[in-house]
N, C-alpha and C positions, 0 to 999 in steps of 0.2 A: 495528445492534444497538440496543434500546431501553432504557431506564431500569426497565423491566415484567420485565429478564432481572438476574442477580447481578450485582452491581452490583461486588462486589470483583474486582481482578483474579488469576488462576489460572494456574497454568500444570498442566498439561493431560499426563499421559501416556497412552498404551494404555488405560488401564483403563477410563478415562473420556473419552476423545475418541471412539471406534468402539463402535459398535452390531457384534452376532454378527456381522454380515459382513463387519466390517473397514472399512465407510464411518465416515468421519467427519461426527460431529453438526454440526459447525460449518458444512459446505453445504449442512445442510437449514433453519438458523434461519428463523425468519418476523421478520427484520429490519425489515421495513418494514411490516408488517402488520397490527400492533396500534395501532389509532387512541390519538390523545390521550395518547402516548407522544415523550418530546423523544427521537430518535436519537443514539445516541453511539456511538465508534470501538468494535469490539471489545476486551476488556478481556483477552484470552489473552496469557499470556507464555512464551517459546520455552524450552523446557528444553532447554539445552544440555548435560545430562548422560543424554541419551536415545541410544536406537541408531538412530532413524532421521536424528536430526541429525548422529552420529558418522560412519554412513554417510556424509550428503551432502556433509559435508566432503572424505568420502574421494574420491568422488567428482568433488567440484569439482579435487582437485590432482591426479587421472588426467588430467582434461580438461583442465588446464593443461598436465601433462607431454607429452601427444600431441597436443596442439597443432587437436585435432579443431573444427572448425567446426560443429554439430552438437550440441547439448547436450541431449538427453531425460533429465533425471536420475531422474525418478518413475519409470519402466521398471524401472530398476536394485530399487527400492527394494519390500519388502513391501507387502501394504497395514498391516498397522502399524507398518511404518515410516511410510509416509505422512503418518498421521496423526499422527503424532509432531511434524511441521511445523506451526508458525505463520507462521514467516518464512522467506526464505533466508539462509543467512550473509553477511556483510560480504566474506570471500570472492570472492563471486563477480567483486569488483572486476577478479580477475588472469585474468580469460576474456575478453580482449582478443582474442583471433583467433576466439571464439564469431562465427557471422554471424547462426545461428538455435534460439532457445530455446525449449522447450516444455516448458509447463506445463499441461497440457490436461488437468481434472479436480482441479487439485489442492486441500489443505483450507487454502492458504493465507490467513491474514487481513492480511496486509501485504507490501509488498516492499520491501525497504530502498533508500535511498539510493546505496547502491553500485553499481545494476545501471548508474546513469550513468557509472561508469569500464569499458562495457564498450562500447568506441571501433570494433567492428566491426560489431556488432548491427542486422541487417536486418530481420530476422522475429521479431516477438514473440508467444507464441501460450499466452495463459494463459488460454484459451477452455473455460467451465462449470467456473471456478473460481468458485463463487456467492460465498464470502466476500470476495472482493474487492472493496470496493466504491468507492476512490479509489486514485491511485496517489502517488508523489512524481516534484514537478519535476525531480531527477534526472535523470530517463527522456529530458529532453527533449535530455540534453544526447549522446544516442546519435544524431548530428548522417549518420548512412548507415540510418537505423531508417525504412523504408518501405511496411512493410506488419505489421499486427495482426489479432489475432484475439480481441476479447472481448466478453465476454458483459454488453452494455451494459443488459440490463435489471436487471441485481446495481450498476449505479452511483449515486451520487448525485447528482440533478439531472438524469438521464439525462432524453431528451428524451421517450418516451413515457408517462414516470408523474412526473418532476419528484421524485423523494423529497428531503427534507429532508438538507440537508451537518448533521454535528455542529456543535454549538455549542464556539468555539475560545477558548482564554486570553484575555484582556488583556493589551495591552501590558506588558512588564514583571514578568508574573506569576512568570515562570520565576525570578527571582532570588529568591523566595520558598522554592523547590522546597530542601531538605537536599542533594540529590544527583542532578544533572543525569544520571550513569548510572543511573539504578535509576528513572528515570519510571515513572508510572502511567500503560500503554498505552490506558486504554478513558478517558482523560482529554488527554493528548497526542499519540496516532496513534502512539506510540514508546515505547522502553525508556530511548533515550539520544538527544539533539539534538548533535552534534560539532562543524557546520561550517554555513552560510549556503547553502540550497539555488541562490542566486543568483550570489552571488560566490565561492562556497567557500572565503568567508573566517573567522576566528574569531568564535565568536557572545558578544558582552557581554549576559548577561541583564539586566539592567533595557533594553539598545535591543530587546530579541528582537521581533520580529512573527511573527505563524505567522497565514497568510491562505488563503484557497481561490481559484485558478482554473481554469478551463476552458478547454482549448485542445485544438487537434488535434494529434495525438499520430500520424503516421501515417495508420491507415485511419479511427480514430477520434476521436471529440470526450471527453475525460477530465476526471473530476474532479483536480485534481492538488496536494497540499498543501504550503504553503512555507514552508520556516523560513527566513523572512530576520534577517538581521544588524540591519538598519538600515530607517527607513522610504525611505528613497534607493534601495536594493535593491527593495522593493516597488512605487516606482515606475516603474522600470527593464523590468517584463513586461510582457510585449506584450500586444495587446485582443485580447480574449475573440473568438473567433468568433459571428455573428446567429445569433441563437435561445437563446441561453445567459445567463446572468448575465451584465453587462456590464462587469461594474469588479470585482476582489478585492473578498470580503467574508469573514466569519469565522465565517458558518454560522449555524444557528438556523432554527427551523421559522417565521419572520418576513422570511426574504429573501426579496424578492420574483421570484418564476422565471415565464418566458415560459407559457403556458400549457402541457399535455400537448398532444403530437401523435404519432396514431395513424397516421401514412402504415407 
């Protein structure tokens, strides 16, 4: 999303997420497209007094009751329900016997932190979801998570067009912020910061870091962003994989990225 698109953030129902046929606007943005434009997170916020969120909820605690390995929730859901989504719920923490998730198509522009409490999770498949375009460290910590499916040309930094990661806070800025629940998503990558994407320990805003790395994720190489606690925690990630940014950095059309490669 560029600085060239509303700048406030929104939250989004039916009326104005989907076009007549029920696609949502949000995977068709031309995010990376408009030159001389600095990129920033999308700026949508999840209304959680919608029905396609009420659904997925509903949904997430079937899938917990029957204990199904297997999770397609958008099936279940209209397409304006669909589009009703920005994120998934927090939720989805308690889909611990989930092995494989699919989100193929969806208008999601984030995936929260919680999908790392899902300790079963083999197959990740949120392939031509365009709005996606980094994930959180979380993910990594779905330690049986072996095989992906996504759509790396919607990433940042991705290796054949290199787009630009947003430009991230400074140190410390967060204890600035009135209300650490009520973030401004198209400014922090979030609504709310809870816990140290590293240690999953509590975050002191004046130590807060929020940095970007790239690592393999499974099948692929991901943007992935980190709320760390401490700068101790941010030393603690492992090195980036060749070809990628090579150390945490915090974004900015000034980092310097490997060249594009068209293989």
């Amino acid at each position: 999303m560029t600085d060239s698109m509303p700048g406030a953030s929104r939250v989004f129902g039916n009326r104005f997420a989907v076009d007549a046929s029920g696609r949502s606007r949000r995977v068709d943005e031309a995010c990376f497209r408009q030159p001389n434009t600095r990129v920033r997170f999308h700026g949508e916020r999840q209304d959680t007094a919608s029905p396609g969120w009420r659904r997925l909820l509903e949904l997430i605690d079937e899938a917990v009751e029957d204990g199904r390995e297997v999770f397609r929730p958008l099936v279940d859901l209209t397409p304006l329900e669909r589009a009703d989504l920005v994120t998934l719920p927090p939720t989805i923490a308690k889909l611990t016997r989930v092995r494989h998730l699919v989100l193929y198509g969806s208008p999601l522009v984030r995936v929260p932190p919680e999908i790392g409490a899902m300790a079963s999770l083999e197959v990740f498949e949120p392939y031509t979801s365009y709005a996606l375009h980094w994930f959180p460290l979380e993910l990594t910590r779905c330690a049986n998570l072996g095989r992906s499916t996504v759509s790396t040309r919607a990433l940042y930094g991705n290796y054949k067009y290199r787009y630009d990661f947003p430009q991230l806070q400074p140190e410390g800025a967060l204890a600035k912020v009135p209300d650490r629940d009520d973030l401004d998503p198209q400014i922090w990558g979030a609504e709310t910061i809870r816990s140290c994407s590293v240690c999953d320990g509590p975050i002191e805003p004046v130590r807060f870091r929020q940095v970007w790395i790239s690592l393999r994720v499974a099948t692929d190489v991901l943007p992935l962003l980190v709320n760390a606690c401490s700068e101790n925690c941010v030393r603690a990630l492992p090195d980036p994989p060749e070809g990628y940014v090579a150390t945490t950095h915090q974004g900015g059309r000034y980092v310097p990225q490997p060249e594009p490669s068209h293989r």
